[in-house]
Structures are given as C-alpha cells and as structure tokens.
N, CA, C and O atoms as a Tripos MOL2 file, in Angstrom:
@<TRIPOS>MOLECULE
protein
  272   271    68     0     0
PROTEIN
NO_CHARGES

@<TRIPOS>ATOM
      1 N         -68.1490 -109.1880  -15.2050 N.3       1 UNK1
      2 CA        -66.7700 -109.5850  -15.2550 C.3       1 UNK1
      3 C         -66.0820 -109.0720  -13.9990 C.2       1 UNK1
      4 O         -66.3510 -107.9390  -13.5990 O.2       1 UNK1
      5 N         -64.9650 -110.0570  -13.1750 N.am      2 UNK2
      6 CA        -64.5270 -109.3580  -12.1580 C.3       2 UNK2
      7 C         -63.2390 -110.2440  -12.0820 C.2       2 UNK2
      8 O         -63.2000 -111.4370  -12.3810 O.2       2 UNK2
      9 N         -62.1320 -109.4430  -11.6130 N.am      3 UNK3
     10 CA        -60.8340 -110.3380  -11.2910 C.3       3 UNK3
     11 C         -60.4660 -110.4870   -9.8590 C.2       3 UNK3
     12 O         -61.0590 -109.6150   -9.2240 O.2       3 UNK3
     13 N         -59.8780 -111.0830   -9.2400 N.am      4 UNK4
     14 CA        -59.3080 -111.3920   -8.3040 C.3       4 UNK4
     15 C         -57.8120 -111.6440   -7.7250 C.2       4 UNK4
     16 O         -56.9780 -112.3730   -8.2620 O.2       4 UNK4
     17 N         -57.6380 -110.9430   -6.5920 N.am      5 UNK5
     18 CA        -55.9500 -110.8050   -6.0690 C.3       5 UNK5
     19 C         -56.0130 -111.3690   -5.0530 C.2       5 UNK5
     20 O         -57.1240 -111.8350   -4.8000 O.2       5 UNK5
     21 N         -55.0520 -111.5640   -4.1550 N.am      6 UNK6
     22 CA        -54.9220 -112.0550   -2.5510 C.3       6 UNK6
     23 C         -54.6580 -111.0170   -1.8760 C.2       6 UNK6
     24 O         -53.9800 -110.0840   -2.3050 O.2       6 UNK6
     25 N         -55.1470 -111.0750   -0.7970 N.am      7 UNK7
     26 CA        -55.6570 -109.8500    0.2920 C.3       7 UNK7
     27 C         -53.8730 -109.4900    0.6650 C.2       7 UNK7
     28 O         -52.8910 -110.2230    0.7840 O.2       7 UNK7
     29 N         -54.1050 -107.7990    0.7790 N.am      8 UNK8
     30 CA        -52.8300 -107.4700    1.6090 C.3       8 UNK8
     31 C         -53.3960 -107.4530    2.2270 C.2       8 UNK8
     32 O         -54.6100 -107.5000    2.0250 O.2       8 UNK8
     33 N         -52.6350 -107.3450    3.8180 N.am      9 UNK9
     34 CA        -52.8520 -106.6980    5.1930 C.3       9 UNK9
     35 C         -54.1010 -107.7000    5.7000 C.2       9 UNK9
     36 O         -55.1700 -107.3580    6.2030 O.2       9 UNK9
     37 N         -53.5270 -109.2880    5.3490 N.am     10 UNK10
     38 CA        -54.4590 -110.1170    5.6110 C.3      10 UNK10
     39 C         -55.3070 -109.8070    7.2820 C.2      10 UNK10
     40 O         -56.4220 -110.1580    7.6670 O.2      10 UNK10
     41 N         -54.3370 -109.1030    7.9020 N.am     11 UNK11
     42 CA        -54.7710 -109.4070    9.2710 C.3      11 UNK11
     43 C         -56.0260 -108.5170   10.0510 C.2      11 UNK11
     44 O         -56.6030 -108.7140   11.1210 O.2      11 UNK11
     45 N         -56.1630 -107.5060    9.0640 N.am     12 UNK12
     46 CA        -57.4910 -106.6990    9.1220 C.3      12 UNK12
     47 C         -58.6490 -106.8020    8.3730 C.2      12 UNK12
     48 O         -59.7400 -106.2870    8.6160 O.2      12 UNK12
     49 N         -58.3000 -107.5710    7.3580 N.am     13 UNK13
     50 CA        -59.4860 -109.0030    6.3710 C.3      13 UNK13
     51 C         -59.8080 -109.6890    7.2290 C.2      13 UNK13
     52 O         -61.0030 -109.5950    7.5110 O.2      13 UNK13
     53 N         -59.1090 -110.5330    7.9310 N.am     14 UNK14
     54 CA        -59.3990 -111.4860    8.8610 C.3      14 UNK14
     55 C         -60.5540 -111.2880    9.8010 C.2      14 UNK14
     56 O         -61.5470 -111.9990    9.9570 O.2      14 UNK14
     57 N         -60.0240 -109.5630   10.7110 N.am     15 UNK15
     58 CA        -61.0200 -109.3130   11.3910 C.3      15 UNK15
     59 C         -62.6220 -108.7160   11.1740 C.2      15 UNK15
     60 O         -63.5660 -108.6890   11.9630 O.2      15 UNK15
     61 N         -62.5220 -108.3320    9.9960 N.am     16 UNK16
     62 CA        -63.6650 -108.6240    9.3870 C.3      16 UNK16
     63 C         -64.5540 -109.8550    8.6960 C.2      16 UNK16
     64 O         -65.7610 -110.0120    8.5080 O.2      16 UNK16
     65 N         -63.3010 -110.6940    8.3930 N.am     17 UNK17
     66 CA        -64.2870 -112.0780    8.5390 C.3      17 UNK17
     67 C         -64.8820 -112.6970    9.5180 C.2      17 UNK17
     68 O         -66.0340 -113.1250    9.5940 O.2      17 UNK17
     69 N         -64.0980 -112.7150   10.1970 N.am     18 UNK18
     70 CA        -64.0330 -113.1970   11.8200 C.3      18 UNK18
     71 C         -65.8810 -112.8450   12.5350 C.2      18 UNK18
     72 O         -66.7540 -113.5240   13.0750 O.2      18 UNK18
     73 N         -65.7020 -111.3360   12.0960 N.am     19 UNK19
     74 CA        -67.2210 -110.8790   12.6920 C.3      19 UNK19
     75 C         -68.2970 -111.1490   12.2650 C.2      19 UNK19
     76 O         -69.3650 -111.0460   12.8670 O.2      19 UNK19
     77 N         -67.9860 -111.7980   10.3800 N.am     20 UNK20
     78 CA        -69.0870 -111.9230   10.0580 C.3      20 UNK20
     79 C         -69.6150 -113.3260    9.9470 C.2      20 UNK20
     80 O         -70.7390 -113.5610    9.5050 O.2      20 UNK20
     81 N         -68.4170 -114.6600   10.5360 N.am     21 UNK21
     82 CA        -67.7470 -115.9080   10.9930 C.3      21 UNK21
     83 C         -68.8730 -115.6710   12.0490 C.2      21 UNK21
     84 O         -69.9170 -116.3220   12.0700 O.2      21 UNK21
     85 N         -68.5480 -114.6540   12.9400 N.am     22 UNK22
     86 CA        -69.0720 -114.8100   14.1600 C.3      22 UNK22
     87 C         -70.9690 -114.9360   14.4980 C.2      22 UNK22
     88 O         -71.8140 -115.5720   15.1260 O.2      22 UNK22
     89 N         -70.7720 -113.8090   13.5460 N.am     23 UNK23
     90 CA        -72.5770 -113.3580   13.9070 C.3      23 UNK23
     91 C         -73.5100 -114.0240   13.1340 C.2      23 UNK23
     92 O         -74.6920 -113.7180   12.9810 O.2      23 UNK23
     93 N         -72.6450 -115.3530   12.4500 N.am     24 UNK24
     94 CA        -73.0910 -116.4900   11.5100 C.3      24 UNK24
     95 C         -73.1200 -117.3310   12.2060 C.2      24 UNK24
     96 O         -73.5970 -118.2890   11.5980 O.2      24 UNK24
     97 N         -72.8210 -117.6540   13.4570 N.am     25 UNK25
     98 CA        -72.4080 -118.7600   14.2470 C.3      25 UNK25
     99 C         -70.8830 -119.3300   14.0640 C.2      25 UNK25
    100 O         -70.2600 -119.4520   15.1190 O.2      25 UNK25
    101 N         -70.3540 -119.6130   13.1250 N.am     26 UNK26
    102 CA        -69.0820 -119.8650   13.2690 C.3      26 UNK26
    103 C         -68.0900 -119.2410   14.0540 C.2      26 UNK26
    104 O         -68.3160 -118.6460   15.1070 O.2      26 UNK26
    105 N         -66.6720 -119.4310   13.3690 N.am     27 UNK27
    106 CA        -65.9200 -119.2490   14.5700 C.3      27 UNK27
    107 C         -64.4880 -117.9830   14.4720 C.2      27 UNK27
    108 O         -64.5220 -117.3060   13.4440 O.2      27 UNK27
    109 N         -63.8360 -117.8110   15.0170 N.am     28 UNK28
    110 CA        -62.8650 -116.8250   14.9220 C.3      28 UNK28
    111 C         -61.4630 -117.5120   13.9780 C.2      28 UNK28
    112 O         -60.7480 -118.4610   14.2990 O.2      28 UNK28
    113 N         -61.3850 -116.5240   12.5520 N.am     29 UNK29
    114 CA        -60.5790 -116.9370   11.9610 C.3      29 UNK29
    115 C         -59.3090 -116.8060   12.3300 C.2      29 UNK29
    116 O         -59.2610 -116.3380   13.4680 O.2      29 UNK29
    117 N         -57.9100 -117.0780   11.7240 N.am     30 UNK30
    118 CA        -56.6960 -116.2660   11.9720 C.3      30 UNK30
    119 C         -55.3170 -116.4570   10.6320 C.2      30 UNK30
    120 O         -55.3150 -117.3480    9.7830 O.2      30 UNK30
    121 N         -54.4600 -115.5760   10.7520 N.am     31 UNK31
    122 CA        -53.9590 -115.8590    9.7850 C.3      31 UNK31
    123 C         -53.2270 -117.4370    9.5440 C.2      31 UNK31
    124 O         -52.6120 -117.5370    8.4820 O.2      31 UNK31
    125 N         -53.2500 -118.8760   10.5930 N.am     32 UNK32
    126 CA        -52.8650 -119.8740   10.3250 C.3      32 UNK32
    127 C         -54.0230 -120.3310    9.3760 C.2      32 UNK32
    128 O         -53.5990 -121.1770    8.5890 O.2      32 UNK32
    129 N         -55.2970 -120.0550    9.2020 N.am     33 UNK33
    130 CA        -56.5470 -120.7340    8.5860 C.3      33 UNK33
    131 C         -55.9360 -120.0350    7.1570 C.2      33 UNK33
    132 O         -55.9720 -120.7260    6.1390 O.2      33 UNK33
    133 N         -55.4790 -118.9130    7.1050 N.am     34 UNK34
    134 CA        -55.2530 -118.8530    5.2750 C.3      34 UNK34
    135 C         -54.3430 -119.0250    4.7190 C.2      34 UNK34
    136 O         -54.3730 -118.9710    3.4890 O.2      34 UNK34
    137 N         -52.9270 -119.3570    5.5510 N.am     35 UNK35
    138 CA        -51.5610 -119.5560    5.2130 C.3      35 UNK35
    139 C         -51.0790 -120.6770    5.1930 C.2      35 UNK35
    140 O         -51.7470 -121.5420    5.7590 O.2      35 UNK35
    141 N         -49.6030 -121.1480    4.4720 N.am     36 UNK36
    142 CA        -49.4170 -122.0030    4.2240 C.3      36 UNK36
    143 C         -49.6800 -123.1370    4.0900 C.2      36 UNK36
    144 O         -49.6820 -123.3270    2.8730 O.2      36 UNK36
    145 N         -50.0360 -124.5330    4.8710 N.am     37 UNK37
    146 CA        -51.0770 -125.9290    4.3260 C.3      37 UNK37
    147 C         -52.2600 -125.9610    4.0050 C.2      37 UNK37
    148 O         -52.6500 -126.8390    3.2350 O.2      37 UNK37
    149 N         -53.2520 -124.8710    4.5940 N.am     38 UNK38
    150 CA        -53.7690 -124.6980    5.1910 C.3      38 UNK38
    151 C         -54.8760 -125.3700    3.7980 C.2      38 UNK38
    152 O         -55.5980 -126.3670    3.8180 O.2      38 UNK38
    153 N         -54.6750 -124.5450    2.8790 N.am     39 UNK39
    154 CA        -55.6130 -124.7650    1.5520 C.3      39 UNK39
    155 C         -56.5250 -123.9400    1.2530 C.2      39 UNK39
    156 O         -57.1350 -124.0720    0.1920 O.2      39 UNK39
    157 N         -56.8770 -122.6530    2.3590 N.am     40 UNK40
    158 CA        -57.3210 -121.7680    2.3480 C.3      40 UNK40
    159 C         -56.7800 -120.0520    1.8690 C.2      40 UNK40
    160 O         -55.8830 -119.4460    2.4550 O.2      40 UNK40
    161 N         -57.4720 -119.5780    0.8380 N.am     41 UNK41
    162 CA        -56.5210 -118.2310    1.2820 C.3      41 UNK41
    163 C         -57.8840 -117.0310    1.1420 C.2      41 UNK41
    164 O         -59.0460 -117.3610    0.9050 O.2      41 UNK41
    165 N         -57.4070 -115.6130    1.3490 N.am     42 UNK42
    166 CA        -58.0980 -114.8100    1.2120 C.3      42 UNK42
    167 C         -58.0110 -113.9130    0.1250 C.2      42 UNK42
    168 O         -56.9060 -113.3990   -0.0440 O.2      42 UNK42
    169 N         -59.1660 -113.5230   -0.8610 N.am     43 UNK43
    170 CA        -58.6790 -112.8180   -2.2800 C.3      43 UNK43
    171 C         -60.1900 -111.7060   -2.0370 C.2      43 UNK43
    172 O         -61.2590 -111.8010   -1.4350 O.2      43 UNK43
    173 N         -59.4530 -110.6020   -2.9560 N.am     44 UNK44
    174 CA        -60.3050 -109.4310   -3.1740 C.3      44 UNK44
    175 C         -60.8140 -109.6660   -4.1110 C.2      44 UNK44
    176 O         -60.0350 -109.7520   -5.0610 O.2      44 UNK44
    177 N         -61.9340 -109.8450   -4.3610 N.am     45 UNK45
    178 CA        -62.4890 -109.1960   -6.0380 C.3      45 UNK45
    179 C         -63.2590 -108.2450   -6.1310 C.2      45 UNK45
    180 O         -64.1410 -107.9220   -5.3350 O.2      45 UNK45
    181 N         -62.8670 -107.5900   -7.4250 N.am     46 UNK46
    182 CA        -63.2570 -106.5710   -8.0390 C.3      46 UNK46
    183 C         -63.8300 -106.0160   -9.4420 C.2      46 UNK46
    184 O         -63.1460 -105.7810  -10.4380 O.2      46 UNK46
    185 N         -65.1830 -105.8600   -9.3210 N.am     47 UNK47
    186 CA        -66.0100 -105.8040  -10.3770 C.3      47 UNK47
    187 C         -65.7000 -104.9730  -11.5280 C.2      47 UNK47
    188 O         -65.5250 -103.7720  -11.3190 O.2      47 UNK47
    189 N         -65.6260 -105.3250  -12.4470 N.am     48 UNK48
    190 CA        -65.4590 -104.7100  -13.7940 C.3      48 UNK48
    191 C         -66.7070 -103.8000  -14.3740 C.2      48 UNK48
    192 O         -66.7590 -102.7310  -14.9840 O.2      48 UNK48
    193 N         -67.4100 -104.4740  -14.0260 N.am     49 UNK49
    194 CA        -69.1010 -104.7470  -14.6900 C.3      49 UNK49
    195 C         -69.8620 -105.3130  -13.6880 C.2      49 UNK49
    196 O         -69.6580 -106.2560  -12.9240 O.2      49 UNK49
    197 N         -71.1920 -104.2050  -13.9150 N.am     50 UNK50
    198 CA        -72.3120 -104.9900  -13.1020 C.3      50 UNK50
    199 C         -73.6830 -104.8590  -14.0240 C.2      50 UNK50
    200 O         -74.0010 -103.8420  -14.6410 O.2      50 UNK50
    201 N         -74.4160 -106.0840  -13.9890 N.am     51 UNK51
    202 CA        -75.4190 -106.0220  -14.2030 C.3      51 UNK51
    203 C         -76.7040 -106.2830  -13.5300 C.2      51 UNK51
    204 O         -76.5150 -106.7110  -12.3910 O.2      51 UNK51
    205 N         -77.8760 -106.1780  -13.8300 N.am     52 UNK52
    206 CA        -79.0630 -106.8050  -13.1400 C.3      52 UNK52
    207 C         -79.9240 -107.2700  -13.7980 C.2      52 UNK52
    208 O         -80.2860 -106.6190  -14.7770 O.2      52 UNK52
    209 N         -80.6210 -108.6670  -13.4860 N.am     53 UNK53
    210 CA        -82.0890 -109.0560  -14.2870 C.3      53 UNK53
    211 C         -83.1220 -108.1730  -14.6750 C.2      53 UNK53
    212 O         -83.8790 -107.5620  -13.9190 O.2      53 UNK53
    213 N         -83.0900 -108.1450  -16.2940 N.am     54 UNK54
    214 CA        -84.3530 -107.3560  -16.5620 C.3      54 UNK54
    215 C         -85.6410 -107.5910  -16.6450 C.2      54 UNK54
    216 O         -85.9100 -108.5980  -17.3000 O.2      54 UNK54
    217 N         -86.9820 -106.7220  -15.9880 N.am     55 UNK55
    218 CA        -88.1050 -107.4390  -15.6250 C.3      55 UNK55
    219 C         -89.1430 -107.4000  -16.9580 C.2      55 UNK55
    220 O         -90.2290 -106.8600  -17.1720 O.2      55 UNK55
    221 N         -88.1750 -108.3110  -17.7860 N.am     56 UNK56
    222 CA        -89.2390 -108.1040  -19.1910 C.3      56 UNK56
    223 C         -89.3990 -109.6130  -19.7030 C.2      56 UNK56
    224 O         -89.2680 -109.9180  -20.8880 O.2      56 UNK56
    225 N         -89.6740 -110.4600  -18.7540 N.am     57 UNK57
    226 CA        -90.2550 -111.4760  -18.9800 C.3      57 UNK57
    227 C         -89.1320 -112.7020  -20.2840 C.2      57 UNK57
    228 O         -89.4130 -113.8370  -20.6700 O.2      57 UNK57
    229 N         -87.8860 -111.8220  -20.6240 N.am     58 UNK58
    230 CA        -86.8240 -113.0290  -20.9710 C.3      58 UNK58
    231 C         -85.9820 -113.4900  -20.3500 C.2      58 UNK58
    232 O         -85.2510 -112.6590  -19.8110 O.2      58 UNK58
    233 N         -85.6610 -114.9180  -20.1130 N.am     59 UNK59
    234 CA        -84.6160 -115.8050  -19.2560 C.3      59 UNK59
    235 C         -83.2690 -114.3600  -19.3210 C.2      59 UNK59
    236 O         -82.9840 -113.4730  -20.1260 O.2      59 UNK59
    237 N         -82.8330 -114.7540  -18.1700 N.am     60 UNK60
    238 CA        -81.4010 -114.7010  -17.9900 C.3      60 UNK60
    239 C         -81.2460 -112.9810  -18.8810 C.2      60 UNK60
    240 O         -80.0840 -112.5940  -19.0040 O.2      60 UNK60
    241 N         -82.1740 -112.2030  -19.3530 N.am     61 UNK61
    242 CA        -81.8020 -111.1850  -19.7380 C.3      61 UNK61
    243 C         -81.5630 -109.7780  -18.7370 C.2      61 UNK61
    244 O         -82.4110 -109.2210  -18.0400 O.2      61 UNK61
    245 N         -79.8780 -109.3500  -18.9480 N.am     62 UNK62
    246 CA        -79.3430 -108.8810  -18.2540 C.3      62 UNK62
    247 C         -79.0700 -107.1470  -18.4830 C.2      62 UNK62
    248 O         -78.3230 -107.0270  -19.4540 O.2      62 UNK62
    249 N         -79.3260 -106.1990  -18.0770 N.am     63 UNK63
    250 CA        -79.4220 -104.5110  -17.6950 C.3      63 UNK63
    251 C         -78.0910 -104.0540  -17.3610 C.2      63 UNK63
    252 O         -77.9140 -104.0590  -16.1430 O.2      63 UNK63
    253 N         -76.8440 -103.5610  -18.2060 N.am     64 UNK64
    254 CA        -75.5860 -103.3350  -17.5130 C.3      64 UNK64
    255 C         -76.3500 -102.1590  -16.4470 C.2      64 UNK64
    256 O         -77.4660 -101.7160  -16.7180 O.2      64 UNK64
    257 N         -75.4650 -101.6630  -15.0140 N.am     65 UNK65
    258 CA        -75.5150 -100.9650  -14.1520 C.3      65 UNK65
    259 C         -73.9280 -100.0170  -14.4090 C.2      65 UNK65
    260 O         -72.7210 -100.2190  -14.5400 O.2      65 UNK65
    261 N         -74.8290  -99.0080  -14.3710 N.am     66 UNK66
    262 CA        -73.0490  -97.8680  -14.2430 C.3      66 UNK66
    263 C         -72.9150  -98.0450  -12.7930 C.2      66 UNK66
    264 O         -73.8090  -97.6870  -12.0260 O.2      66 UNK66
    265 N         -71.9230  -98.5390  -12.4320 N.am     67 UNK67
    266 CA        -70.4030  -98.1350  -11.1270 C.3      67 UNK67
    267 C         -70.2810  -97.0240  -11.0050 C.2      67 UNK67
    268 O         -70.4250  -96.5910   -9.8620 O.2      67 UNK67
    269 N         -69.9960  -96.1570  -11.9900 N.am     68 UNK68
    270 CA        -69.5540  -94.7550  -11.9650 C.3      68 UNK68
    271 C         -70.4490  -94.0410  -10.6560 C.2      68 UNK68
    272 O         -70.2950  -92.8520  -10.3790 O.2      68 UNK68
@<TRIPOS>BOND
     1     1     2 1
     2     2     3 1
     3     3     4 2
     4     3     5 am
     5     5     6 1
     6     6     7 1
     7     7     8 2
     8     7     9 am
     9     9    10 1
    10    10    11 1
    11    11    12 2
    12    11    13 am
    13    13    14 1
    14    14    15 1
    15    15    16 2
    16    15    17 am
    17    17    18 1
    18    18    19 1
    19    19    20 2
    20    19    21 am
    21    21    22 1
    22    22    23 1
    23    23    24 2
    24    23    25 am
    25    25    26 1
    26    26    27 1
    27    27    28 2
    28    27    29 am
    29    29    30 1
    30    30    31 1
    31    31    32 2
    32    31    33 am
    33    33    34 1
    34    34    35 1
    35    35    36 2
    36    35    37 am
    37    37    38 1
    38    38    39 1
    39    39    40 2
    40    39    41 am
    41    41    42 1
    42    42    43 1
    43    43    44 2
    44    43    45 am
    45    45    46 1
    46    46    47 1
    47    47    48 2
    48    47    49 am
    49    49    50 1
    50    50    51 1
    51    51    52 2
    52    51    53 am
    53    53    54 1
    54    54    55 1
    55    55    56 2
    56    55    57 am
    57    57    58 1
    58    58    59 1
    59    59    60 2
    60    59    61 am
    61    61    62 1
    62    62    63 1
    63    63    64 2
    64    63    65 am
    65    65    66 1
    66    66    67 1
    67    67    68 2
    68    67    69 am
    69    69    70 1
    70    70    71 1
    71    71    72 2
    72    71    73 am
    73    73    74 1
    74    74    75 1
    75    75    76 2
    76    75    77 am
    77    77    78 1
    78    78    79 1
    79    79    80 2
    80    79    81 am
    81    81    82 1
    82    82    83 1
    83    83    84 2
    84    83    85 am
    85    85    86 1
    86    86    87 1
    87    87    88 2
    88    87    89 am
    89    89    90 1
    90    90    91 1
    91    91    92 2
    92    91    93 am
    93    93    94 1
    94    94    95 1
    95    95    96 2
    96    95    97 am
    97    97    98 1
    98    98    99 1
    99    99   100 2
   100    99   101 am
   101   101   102 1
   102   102   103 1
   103   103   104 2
   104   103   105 am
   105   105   106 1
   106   106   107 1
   107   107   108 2
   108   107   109 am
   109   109   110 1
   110   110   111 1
   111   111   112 2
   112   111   113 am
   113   113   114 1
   114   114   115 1
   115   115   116 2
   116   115   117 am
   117   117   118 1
   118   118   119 1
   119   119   120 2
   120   119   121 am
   121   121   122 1
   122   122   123 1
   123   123   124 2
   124   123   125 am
   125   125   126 1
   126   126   127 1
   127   127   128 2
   128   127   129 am
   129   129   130 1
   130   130   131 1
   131   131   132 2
   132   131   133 am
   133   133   134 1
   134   134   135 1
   135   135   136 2
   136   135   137 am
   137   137   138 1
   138   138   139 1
   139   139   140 2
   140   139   141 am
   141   141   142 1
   142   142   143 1
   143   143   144 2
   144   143   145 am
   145   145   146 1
   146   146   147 1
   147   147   148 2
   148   147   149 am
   149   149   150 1
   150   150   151 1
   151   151   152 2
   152   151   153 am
   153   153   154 1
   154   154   155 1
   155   155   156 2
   156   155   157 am
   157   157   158 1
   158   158   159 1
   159   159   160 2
   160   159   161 am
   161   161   162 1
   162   162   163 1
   163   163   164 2
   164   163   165 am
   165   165   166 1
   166   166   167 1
   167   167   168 2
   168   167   169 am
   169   169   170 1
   170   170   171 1
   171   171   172 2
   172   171   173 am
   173   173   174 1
   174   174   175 1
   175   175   176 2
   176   175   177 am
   177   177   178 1
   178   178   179 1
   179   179   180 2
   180   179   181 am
   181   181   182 1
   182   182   183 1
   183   183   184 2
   184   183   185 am
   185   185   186 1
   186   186   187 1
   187   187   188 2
   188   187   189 am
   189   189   190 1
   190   190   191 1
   191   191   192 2
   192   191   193 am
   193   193   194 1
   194   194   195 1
   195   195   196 2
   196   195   197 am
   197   197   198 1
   198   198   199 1
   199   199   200 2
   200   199   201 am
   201   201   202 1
   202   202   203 1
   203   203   204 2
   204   203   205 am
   205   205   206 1
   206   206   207 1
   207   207   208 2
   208   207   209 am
   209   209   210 1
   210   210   211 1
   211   211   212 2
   212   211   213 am
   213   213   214 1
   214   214   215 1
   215   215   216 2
   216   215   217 am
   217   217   218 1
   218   218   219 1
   219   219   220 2
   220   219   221 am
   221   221   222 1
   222   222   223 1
   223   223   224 2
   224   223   225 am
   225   225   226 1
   226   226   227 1
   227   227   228 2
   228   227   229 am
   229   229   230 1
   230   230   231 1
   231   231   232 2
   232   231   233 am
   233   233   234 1
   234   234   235 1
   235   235   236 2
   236   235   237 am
   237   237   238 1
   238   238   239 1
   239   239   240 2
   240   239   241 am
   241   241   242 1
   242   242   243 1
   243   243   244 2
   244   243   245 am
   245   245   246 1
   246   246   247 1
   247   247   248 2
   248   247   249 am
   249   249   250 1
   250   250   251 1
   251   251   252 2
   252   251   253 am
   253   253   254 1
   254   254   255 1
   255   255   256 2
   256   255   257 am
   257   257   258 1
   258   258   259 1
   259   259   260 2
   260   259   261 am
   261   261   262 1
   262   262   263 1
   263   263   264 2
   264   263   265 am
   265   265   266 1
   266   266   267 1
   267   267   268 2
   268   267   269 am
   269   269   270 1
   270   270   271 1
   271   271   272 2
@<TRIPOS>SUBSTRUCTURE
     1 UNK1         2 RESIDUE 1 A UNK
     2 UNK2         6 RESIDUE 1 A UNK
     3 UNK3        10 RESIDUE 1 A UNK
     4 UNK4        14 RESIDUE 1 A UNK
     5 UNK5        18 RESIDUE 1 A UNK
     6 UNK6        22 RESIDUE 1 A UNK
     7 UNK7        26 RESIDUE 1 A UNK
     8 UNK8        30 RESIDUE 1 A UNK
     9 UNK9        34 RESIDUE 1 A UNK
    10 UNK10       38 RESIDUE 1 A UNK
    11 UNK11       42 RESIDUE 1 A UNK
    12 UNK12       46 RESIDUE 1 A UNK
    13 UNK13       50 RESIDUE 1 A UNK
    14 UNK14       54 RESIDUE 1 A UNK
    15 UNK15       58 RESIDUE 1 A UNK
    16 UNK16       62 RESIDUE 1 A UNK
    17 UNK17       66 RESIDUE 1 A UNK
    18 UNK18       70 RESIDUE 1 A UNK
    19 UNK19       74 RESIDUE 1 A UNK
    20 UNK20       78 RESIDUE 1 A UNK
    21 UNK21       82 RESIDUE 1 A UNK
    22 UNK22       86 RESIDUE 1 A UNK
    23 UNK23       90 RESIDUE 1 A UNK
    24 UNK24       94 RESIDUE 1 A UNK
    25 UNK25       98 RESIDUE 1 A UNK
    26 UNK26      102 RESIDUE 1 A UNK
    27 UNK27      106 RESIDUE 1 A UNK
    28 UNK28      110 RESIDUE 1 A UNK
    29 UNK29      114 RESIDUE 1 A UNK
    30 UNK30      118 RESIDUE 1 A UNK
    31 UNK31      122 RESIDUE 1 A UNK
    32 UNK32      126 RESIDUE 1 A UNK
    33 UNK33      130 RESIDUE 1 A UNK
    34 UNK34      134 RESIDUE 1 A UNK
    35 UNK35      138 RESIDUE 1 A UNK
    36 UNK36      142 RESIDUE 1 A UNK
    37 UNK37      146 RESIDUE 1 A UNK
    38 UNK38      150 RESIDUE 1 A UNK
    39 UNK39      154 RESIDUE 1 A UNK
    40 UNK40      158 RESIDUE 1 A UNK
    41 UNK41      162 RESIDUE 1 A UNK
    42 UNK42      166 RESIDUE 1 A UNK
    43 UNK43      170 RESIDUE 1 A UNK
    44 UNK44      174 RESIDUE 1 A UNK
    45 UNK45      178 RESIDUE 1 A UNK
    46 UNK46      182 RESIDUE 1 A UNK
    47 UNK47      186 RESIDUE 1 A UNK
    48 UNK48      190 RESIDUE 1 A UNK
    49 UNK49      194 RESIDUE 1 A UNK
    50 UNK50      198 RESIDUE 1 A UNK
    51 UNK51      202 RESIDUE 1 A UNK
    52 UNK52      206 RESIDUE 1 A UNK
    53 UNK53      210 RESIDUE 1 A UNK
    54 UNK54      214 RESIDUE 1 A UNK
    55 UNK55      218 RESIDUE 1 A UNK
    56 UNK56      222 RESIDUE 1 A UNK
    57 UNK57      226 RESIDUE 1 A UNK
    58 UNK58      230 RESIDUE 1 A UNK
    59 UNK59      234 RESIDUE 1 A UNK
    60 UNK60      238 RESIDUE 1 A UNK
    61 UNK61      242 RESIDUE 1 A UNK
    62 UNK62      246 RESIDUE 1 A UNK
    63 UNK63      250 RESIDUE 1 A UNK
    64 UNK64      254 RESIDUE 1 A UNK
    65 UNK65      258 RESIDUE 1 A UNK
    66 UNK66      262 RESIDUE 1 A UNK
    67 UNK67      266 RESIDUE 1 A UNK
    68 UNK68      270 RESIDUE 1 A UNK
C-alpha cells in the first residue's frame, strides 16, 4: 500500500530527474514540463507496506518486509 502527494520544491526533483532523463538518453526536464498545460506533474510516493515474493512455489504469494 502506498499514497501519493505532489512534489514540494519541484525544482530540486527536477534536477534529479533530469540526471536520471539524462543518463537514460533523454532529455533535460524543467519546471514548464510539470506545470500548468502541460499534463504532466511530479508526485512523491510513499510506502506504507512492503512486501516480497515468497520462494515457496505459490503464485503471487507475498512475505510482508519490516521498513522499520
């Protein structure tokens, strides 16, 4: 389970997208790509819960992980 907000301090998100935009081949973001028409925005999420696949041979059976 995890929820999601919109980035403060978009403009130091950015530059971390930007680098990872970059070293992907793409291109340098900026705050016109997430603002207003644009249709784009930038959001944090944050995990509630984590789990992982357990290696016991049933579909989709899932191992909570402590965060803590």
């Amino acid at each position: 389970m995890s929820s999601a907000e919109p980035v403060e301090g978009a403009e130091e998100a950015l530059e971390v997208f930007s680098r990872r935009s970059l070293g992907h081949g793409g291109r340098v973001w900026t705050l016109d790509d997430v603002r207003g028409d644009s249709g784009m925005r930038l959001y944090r999420a944050v995990a509630e819960a984590h789990s992982m696949p357990a290696k016991d041979g049933r579909p989709d059976h899932r191992v909570p992980v402590d965060l803590g």
